[in-house]
Biotite code that builds the C-alpha atoms (Angstrom):
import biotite.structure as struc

atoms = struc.array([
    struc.Atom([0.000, 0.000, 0.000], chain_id="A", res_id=1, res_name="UNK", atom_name="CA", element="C"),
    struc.Atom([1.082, 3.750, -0.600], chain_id="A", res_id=2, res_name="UNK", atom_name="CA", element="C"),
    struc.Atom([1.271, 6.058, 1.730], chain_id="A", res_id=3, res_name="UNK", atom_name="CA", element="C"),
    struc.Atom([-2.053, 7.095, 0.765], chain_id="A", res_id=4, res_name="UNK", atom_name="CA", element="C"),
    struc.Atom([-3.836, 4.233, 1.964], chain_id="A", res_id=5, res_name="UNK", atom_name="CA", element="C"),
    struc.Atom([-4.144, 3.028, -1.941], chain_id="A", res_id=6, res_name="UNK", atom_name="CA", element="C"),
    struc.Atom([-3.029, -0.505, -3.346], chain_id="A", res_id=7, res_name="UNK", atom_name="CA", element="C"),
    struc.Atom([0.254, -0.410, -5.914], chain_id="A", res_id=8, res_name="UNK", atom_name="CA", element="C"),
    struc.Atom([-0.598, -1.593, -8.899], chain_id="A", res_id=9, res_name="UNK", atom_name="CA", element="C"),
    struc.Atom([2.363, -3.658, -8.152], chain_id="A", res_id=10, res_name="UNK", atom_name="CA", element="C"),
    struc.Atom([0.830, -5.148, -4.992], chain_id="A", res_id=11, res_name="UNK", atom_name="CA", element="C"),
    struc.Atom([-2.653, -5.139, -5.700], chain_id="A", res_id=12, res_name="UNK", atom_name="CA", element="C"),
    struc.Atom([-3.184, -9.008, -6.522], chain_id="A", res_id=13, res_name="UNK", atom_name="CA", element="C"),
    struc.Atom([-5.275, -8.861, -9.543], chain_id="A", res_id=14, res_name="UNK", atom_name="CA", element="C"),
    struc.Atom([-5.571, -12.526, -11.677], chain_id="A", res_id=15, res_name="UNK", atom_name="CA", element="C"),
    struc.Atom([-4.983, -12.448, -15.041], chain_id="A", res_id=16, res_name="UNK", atom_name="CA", element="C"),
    struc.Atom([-6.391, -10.147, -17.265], chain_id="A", res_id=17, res_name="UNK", atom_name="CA", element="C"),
    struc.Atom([-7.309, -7.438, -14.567], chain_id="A", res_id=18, res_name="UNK", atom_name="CA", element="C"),
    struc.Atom([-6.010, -4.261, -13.665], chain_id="A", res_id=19, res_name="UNK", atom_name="CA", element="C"),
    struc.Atom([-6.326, -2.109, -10.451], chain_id="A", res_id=20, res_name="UNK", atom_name="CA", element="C"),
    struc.Atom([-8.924, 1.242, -11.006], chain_id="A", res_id=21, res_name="UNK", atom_name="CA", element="C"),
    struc.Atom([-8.460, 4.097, -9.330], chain_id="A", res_id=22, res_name="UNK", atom_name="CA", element="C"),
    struc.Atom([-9.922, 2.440, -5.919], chain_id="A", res_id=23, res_name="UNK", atom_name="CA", element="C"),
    struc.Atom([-7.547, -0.425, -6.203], chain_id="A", res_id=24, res_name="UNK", atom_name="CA", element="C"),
    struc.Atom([-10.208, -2.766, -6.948], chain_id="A", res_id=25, res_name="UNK", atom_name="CA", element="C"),
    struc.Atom([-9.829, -5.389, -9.483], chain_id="A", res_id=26, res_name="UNK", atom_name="CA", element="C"),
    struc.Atom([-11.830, -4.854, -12.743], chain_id="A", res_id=27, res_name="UNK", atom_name="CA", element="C"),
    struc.Atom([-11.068, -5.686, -16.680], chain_id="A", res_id=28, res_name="UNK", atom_name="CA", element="C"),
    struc.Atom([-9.422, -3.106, -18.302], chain_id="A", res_id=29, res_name="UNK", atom_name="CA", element="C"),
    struc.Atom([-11.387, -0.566, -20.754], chain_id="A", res_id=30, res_name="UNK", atom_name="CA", element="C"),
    struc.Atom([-12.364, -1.602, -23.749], chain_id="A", res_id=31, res_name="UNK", atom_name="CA", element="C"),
    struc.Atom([-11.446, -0.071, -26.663], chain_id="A", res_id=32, res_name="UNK", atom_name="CA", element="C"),
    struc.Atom([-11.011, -0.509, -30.451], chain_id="A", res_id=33, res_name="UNK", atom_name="CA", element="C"),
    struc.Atom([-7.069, -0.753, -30.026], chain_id="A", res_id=34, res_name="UNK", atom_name="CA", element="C"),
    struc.Atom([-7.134, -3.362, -27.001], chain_id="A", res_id=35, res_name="UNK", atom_name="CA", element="C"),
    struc.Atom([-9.689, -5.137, -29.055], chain_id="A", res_id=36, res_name="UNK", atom_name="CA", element="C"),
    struc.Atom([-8.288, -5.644, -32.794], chain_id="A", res_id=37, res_name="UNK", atom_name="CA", element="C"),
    struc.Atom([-5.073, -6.520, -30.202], chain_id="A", res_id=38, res_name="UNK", atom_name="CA", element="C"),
    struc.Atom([-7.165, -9.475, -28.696], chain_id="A", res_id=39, res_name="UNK", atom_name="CA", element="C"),
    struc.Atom([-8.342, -10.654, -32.056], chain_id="A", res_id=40, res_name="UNK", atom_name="CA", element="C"),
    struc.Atom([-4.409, -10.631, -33.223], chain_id="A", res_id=41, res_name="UNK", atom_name="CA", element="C"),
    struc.Atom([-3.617, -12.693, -30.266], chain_id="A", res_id=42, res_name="UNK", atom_name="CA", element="C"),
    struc.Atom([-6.281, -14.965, -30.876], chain_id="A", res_id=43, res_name="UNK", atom_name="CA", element="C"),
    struc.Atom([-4.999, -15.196, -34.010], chain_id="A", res_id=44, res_name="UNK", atom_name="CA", element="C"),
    struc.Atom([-0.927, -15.635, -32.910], chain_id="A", res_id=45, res_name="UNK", atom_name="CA", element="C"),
    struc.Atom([-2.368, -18.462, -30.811], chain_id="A", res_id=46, res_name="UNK", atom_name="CA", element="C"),
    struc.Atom([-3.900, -20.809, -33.360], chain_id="A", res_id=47, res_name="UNK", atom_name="CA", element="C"),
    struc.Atom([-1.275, -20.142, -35.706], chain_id="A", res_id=48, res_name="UNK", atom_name="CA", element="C"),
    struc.Atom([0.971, -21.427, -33.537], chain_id="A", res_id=49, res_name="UNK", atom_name="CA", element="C"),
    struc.Atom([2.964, -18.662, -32.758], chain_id="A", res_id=50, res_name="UNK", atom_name="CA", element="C"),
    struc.Atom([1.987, -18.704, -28.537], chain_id="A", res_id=51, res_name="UNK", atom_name="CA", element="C"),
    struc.Atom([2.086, -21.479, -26.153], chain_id="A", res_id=52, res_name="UNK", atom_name="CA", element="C"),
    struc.Atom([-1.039, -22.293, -24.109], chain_id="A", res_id=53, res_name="UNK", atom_name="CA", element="C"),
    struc.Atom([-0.037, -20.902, -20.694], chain_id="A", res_id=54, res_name="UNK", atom_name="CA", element="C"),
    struc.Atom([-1.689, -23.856, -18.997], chain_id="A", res_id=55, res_name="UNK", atom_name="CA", element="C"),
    struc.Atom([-0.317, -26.885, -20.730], chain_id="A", res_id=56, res_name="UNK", atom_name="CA", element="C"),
    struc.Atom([2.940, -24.859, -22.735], chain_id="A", res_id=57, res_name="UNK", atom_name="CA", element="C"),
    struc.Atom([2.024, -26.247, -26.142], chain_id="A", res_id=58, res_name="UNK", atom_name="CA", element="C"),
    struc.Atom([1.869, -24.935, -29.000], chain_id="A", res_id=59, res_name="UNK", atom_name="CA", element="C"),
    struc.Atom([-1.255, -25.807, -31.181], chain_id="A", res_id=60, res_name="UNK", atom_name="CA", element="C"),
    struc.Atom([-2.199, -24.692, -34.804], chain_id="A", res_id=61, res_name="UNK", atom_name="CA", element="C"),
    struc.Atom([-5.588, -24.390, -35.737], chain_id="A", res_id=62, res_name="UNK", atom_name="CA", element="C"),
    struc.Atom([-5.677, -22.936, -39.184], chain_id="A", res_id=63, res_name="UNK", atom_name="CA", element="C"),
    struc.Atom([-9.582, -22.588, -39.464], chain_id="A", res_id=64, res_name="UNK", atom_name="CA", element="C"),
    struc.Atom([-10.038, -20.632, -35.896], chain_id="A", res_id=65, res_name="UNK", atom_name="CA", element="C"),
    struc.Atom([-6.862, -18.344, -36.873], chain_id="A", res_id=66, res_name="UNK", atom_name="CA", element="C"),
    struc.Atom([-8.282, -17.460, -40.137], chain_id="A", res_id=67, res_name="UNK", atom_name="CA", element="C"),
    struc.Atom([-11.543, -16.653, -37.897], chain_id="A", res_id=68, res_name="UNK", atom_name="CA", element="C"),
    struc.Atom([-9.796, -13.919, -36.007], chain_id="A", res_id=69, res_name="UNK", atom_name="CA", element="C"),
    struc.Atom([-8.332, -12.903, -39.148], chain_id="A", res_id=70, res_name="UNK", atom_name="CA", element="C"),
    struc.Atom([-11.602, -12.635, -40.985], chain_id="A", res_id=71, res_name="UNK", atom_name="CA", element="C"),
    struc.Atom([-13.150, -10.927, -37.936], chain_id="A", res_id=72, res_name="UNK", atom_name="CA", element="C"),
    struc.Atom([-10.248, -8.166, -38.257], chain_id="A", res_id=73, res_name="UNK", atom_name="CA", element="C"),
    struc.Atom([-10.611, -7.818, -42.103], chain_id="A", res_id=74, res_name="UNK", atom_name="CA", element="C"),
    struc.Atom([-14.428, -7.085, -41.679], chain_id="A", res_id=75, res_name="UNK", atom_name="CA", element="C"),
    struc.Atom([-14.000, -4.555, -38.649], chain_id="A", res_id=76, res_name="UNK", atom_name="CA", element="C"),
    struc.Atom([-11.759, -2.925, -41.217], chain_id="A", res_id=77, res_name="UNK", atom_name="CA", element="C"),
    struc.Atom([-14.436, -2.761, -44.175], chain_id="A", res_id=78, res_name="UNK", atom_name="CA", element="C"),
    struc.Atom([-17.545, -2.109, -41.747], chain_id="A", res_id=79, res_name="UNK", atom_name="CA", element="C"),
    struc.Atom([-15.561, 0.827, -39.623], chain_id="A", res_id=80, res_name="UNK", atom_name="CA", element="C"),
    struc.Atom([-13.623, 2.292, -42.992], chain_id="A", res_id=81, res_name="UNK", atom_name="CA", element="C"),
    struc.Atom([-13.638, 6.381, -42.147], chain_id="A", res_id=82, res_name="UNK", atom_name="CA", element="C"),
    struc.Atom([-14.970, 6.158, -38.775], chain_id="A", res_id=83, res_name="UNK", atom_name="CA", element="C"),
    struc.Atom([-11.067, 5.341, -37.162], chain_id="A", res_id=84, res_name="UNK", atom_name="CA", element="C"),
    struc.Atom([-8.385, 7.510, -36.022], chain_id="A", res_id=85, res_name="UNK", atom_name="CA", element="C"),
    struc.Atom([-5.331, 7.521, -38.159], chain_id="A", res_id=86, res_name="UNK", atom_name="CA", element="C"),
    struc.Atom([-3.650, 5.690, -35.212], chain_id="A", res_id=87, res_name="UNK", atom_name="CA", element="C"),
    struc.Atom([-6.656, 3.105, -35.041], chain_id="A", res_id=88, res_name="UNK", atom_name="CA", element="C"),
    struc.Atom([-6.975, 2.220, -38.980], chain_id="A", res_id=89, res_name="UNK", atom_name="CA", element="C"),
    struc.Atom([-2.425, 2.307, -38.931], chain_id="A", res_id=90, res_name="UNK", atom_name="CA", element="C"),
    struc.Atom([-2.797, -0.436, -36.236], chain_id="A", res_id=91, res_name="UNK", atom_name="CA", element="C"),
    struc.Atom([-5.518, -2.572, -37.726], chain_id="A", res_id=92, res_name="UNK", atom_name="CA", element="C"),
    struc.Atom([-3.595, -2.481, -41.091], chain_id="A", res_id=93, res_name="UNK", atom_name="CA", element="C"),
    struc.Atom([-0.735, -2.611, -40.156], chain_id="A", res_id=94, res_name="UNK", atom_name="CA", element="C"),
    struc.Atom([-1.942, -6.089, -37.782], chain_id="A", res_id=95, res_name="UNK", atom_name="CA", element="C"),
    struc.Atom([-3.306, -7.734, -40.649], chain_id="A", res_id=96, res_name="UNK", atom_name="CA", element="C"),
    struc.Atom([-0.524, -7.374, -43.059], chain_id="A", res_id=97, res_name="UNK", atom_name="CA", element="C"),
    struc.Atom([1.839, -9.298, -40.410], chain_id="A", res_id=98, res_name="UNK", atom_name="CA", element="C"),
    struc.Atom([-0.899, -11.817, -39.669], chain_id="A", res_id=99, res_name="UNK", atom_name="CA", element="C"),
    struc.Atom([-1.982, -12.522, -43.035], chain_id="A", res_id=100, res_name="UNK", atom_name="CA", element="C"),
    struc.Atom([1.774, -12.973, -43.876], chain_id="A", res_id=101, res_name="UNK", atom_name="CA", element="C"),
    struc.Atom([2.060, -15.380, -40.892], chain_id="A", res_id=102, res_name="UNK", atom_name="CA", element="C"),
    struc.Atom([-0.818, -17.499, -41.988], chain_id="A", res_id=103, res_name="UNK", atom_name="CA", element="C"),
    struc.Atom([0.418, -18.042, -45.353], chain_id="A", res_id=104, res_name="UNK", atom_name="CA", element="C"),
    struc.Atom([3.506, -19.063, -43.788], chain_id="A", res_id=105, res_name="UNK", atom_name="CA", element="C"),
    struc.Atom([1.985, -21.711, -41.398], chain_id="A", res_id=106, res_name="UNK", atom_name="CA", element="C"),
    struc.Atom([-0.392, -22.960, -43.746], chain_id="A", res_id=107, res_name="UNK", atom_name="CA", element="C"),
    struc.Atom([2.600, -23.695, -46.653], chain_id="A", res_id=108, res_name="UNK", atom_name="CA", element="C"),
    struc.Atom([3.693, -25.692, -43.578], chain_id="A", res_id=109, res_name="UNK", atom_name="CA", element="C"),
])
């Protein structure tokens, strides 16, 4: 605890995939566009191989869920096209160009 009576983020315990808020309690992060097309690539990284399974430490390819992710990204580009930031559409282009390259690299496997 800080001085202030408020839990570090450091100290404050939260499982995976939670973050302390400004009352130290536990909670998912935000969601926005950024963290989400970041999920979706990860999702993606996973079934392609490319991350272990943090339970078990394998790695497992699933070329019809990675294309999933992949397809799911390609259509948030088409149905959000002029609604992103420059930093959001850079990202989600940028994301797809390196997945899509990975796929076709995995699937010549």
């Amino acid at each position: 605890m800080s001085e202030n009576g408020k839990v570090q983020d450091a100290e404050c315990g939260c499982g995976e995939g939670k973050v302390p808020d400004k009352e130290g309690r536990c909670v998912m992060p935000e969601v926005t566009f950024p963290a989400f097309i970041l999920s979706l690539n990860t999702s993606a990284l996973y079934h392609l191989g490319e991350i272990a399974d943090p339970a078990t430490g394998k790695k497992i390819v699933d070329l019809d869920l990675a294309r999933h992710a992949i397809d799911t990204m390609v259509l948030m580009q088409n149905k959000t096209k002029g609604n992103l930031t420059v930093e959001e559409g850079e990202l989600l282009k940028n994301i797809l160009y390196d997945i899509k390259l990975r796929f076709v690299k995995v699937a010549k496997r």
